[in-house]
N, CA, C and O of each residue as an XYZ file, in Angstrom:
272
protein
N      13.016      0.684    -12.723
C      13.081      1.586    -11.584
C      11.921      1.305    -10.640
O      10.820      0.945    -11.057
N      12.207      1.483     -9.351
C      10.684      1.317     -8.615
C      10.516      2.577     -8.229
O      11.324      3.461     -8.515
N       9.497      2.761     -7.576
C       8.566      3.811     -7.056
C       8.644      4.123     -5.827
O       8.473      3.213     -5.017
N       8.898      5.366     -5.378
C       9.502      5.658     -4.029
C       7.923      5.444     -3.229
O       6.816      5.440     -3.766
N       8.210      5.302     -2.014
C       6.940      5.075     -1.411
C       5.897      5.717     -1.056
O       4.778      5.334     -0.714
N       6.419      6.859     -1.179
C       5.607      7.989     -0.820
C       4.899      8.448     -1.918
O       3.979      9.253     -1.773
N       5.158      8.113     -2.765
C       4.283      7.905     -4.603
C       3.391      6.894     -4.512
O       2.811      7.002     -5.592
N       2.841      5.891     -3.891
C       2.804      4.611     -3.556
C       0.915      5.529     -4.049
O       0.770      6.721     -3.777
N      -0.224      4.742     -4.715
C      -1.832      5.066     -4.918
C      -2.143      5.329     -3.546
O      -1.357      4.862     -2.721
N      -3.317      6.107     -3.052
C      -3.825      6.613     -2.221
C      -4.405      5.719     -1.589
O      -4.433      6.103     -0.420
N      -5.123      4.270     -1.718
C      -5.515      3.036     -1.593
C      -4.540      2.445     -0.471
O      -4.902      1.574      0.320
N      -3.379      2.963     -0.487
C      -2.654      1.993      0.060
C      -3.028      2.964      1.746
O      -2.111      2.739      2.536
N      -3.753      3.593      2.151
C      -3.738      4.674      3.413
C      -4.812      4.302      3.841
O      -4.945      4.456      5.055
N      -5.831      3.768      3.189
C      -6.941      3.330      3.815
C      -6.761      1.741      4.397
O      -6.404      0.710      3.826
N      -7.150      2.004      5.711
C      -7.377      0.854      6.547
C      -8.834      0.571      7.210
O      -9.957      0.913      6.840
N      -8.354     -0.251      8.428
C      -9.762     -0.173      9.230
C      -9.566      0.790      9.773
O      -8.461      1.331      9.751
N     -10.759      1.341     10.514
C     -10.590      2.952     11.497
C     -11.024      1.595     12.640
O     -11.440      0.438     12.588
N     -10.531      2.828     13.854
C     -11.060      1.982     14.657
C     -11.750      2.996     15.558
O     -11.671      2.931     16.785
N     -12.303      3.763     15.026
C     -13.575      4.496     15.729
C     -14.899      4.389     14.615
O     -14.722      4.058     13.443
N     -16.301      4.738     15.211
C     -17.192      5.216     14.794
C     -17.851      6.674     14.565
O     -17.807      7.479     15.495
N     -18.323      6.946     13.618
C     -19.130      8.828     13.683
C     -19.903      8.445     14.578
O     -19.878      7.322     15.084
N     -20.654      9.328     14.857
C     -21.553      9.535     15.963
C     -22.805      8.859     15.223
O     -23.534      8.083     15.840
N     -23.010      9.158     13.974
C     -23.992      8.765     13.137
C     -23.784      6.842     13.266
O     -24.641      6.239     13.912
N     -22.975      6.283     12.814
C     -22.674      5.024     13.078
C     -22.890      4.505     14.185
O     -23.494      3.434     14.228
N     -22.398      5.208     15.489
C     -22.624      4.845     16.964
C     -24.397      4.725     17.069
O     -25.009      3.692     17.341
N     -25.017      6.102     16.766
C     -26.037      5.400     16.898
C     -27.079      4.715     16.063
O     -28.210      4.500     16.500
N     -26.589      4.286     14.548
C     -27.054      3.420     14.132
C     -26.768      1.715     14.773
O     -27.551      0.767     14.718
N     -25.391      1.754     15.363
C     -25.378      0.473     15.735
C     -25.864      0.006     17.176
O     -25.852     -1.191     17.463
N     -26.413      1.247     18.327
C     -26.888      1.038     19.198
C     -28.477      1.237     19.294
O     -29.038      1.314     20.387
N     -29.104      1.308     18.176
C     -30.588      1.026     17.872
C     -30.931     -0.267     17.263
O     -31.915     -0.941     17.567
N     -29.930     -0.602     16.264
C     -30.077     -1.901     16.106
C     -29.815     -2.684     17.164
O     -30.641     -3.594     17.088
N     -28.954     -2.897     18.365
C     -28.722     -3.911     19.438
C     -30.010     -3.550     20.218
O     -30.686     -4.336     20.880
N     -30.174     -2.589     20.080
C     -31.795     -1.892     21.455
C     -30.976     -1.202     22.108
O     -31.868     -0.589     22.695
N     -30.094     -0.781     22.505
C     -29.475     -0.424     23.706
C     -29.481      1.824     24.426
O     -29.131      2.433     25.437
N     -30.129      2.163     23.032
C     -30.913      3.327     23.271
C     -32.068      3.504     22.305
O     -32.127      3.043     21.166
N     -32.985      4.246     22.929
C     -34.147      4.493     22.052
C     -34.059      5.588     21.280
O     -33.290      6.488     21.616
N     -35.040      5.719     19.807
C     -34.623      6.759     19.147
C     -35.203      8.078     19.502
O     -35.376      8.779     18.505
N     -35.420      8.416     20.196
C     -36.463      9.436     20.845
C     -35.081     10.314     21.978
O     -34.762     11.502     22.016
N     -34.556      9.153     22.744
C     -33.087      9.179     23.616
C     -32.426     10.447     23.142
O     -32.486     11.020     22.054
N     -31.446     10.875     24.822
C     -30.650     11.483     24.474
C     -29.540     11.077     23.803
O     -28.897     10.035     23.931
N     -29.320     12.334     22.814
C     -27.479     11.809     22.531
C     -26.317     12.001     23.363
O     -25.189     11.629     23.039
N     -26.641     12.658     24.571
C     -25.392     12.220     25.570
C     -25.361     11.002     26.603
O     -26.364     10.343     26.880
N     -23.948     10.755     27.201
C     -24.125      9.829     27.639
C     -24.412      8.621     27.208
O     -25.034      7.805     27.889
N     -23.891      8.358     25.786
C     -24.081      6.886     24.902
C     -23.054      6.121     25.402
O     -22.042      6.580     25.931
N     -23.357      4.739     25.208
C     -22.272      3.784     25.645
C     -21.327      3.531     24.982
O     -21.356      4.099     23.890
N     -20.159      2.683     25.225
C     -19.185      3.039     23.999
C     -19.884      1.540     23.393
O     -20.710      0.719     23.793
N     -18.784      1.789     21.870
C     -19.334      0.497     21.230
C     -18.062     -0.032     20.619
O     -17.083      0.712     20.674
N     -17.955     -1.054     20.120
C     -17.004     -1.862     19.696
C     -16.632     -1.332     18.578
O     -17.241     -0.316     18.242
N     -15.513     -1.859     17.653
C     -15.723     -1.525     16.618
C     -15.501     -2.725     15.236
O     -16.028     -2.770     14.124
N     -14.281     -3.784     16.044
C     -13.919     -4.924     15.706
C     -13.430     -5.630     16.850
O     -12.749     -5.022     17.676
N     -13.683     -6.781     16.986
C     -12.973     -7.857     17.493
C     -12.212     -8.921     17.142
O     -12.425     -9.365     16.013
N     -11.169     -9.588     17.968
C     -10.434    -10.370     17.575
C     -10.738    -11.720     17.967
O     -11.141    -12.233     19.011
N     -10.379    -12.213     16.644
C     -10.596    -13.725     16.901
C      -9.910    -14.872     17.322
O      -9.433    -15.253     16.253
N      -9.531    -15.700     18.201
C      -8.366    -16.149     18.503
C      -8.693    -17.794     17.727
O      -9.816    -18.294     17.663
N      -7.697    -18.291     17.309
C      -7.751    -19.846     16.528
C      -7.977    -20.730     17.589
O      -7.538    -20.691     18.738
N      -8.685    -21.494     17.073
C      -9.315    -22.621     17.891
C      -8.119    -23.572     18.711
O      -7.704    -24.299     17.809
N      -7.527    -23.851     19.696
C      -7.050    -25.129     19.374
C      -7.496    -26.566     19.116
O      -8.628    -27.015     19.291
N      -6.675    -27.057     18.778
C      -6.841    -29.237     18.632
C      -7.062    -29.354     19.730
O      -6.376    -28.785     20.580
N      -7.940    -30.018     19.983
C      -8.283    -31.215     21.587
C      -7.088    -32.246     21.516
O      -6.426    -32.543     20.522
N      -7.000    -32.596     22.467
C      -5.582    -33.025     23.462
C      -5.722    -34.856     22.378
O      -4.848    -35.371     21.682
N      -6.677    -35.195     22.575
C      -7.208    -36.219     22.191
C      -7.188    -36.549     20.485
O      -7.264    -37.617     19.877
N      -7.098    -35.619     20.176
C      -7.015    -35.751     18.572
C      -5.368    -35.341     17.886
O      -4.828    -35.384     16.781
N      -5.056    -34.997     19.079
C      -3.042    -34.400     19.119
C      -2.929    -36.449     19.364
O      -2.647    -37.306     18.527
N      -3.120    -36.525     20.160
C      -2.773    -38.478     20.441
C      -2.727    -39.243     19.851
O      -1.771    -40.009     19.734
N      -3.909    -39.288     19.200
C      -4.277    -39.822     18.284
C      -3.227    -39.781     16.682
O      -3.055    -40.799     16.011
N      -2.786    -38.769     16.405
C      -1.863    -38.230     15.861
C      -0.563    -38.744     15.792
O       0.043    -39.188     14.817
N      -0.103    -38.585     17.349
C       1.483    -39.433     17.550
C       1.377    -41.273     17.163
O       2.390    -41.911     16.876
N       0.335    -41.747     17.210
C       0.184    -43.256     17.660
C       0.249    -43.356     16.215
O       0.183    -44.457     15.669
């Protein structure tokens, strides 16, 4: 028998978030420098959280090289 999905371990719900706590925000904008710790907490900049990476391509030249 399988397992309906909604039975499925609690593991399976955790992902990436794609926000930060406030606590995180400004741990990661003291490490870049970008406010001081003394600073207000309003008015923080936003911050990233992940970026994407795009695959390199082959140089044109090494594709040629290839066909020959």
């Amino acid at each position: 028998m399988s397992i309906h999905p909604s039975l499925k371990g609690i593991d399976t719900l955790v992902g990436e978030r794609s926000v930060f706590t406030r606590k995180e925000r400004l741990q990661q904008l003291l490490k870049e420098g970008k406010v001081a710790a003394d600073g207000s907490v309003y008015g923080l900049p936003k911050v990233r959280t992940k970026f994407k990476v795009k695959a390199k391509k082959k140089a044109k030249k090494d594709d040629e090289d290839e066909k020959k």
